[in-house]
C-alpha positions as CSV (number, residue, x, y, z in Angstrom):
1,X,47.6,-84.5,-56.5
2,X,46.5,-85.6,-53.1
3,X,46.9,-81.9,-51.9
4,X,43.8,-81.3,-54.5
5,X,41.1,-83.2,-52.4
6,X,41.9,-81.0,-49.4
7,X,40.8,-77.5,-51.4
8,X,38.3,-79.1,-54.0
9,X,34.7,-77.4,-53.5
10,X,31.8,-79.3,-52.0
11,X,28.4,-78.1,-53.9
12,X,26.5,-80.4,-51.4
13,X,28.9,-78.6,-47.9
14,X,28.4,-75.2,-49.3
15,X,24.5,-75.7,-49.7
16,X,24.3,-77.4,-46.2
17,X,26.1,-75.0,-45.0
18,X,23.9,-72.4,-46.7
19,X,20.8,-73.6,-45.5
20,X,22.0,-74.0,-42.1
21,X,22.8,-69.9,-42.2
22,X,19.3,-69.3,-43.6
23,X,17.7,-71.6,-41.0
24,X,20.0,-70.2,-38.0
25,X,18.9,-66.7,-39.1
26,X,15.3,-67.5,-39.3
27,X,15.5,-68.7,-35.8
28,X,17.6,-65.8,-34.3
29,X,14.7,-63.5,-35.8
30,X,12.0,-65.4,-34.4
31,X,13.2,-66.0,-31.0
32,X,16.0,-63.6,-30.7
33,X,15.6,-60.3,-32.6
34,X,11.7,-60.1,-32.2
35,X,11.8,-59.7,-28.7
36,X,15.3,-57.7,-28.6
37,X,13.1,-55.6,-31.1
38,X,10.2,-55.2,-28.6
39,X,12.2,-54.9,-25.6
40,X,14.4,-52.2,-27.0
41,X,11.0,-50.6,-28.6
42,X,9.3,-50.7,-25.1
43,X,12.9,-49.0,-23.2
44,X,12.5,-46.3,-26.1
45,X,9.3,-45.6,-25.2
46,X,9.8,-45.3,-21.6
47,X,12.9,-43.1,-22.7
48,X,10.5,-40.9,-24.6
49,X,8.0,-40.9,-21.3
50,X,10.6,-40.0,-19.3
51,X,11.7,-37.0,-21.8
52,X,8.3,-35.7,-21.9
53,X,7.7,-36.1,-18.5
54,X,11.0,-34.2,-17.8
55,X,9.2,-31.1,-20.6
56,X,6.0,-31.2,-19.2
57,X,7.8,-30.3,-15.5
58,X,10.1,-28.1,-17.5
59,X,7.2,-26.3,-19.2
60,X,5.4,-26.3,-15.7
61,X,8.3,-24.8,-13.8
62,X,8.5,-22.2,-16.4
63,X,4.9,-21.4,-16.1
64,X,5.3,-21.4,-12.2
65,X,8.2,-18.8,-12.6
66,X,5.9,-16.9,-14.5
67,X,3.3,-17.0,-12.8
68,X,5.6,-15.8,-9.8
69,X,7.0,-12.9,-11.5
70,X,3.4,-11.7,-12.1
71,X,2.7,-12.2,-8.8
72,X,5.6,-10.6,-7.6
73,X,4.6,-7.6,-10.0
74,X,1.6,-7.6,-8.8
75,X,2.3,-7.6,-5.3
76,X,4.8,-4.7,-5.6
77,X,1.8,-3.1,-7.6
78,X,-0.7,-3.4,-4.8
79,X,2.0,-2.4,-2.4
80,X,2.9,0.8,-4.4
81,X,-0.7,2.0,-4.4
82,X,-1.0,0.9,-0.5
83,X,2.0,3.5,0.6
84,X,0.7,5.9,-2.0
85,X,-2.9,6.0,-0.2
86,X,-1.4,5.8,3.2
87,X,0.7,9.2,1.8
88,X,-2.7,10.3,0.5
89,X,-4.2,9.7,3.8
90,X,-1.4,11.2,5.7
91,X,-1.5,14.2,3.8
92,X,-5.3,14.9,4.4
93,X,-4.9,14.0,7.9
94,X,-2.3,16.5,8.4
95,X,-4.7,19.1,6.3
96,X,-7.3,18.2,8.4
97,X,-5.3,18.6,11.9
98,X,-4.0,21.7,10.2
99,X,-7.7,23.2,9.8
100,X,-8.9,22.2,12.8
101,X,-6.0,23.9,14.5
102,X,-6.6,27.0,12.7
103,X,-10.5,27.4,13.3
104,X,-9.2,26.5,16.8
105,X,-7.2,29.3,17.1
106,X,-9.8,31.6,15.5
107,X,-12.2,30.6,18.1
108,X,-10.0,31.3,21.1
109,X,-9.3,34.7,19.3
110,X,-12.8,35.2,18.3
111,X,-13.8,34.3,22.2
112,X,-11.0,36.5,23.4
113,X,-13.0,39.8,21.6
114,X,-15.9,38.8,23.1
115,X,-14.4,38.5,26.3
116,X,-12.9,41.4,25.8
117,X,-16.0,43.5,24.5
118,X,-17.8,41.9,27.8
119,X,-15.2,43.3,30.1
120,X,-15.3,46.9,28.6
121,X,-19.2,46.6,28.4
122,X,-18.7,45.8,32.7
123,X,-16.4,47.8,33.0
124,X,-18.5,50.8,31.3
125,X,-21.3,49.8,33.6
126,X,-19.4,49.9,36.4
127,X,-18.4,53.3,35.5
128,X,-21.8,54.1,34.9
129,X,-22.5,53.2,38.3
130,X,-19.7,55.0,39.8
131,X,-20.9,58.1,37.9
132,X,-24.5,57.2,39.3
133,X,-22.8,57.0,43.1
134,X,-21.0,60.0,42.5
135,X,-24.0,62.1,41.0
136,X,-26.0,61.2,44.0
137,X,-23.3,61.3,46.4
138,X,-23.1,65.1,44.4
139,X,-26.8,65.9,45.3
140,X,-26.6,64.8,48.9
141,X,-24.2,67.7,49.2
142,X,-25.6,69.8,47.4
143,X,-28.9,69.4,49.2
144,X,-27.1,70.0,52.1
145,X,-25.5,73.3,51.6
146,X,-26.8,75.8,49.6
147,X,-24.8,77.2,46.4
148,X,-25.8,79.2,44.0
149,X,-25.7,79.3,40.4
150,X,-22.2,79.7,40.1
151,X,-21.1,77.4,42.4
152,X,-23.6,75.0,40.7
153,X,-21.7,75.4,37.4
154,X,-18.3,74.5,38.8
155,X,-19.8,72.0,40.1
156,X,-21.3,70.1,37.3
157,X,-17.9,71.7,35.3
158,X,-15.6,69.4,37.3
159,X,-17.6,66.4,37.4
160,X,-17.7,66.5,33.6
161,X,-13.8,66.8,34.1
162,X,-13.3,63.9,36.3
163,X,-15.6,61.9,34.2
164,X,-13.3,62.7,31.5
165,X,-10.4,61.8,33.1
């Protein structure tokens, strides 16, 4: 019955060795897990930092792609109504040269009937004058011959006939 000391059960080893767990896990909690604990906690916390830093520039780049499509909207906007007034511009500067070339052209023609109407108005004068010439030119003659009354009427018959002519 020897082989009976070898398994028989210590109360006394089996409390010792009980206590020794409970005071080996106090002290692992106390010097071991606590600052595990807070190490781990203060990792996790810069873990979280880092993930919201990492939204925040997320959320910002979103905003700043935003914020460039606007502008990009806007900018084709203000460069829409820039060609559209430069077409608006065009267009009454090409109605203006338009009018201006017209009332030039009226003018010249306008000026051209004046001219004209001056140069018939000489050149009735100088017909008039001619007549004037000729009429005296007519009485020097007659004064110089005599005619008589039918003669006379000839006379004044073909000047009215070349002043016709």
């Amino acid at each position: 019955m020897q082989n009976l000391d070898v398994i028989s059960v210590n109360i006394w080893a089996i409390l010792a060795s009980l206590a020794n767990l409970l005071i080996l896990t106090l002290i692992i909690k106390r010097f071991l897990y606590k600052p595990v604990k807070k190490i781990l906690d203060t990792r996790r916390a810069a873990i979280d930092e880092d993930y919201a830093q990492a939204k925040a520039a997320r959320d910002e780049a979103e905003e700043s792609r935003l914020n460039y499509e606007a502008a990009m909207a806007a900018a084709k906007q203000t460069s829409d109504q820039i060609i559209a007034e430069a077409s608006r511009t065009a267009e009454y500067r090409s109605n203006e040269i338009v009018a201006e070339a017209r009332q030039k052209a009226t003018d010249i023609r306008r000026q051209a009937e004046a001219d004209a109407v001056l140069e018939r108005k000489k050149a009735e004068d100088d017909m008039k004058r001619e007549i004037v010439d000729v009429s005296a030119q007519l009485t020097g003659k007659l004064l110089q011959r005599e005619i008589n009354e039918e003669d006379h009427k000839k006379l004044i018959d073909s000047f009215l006939s070349d002043l016709g002519d």
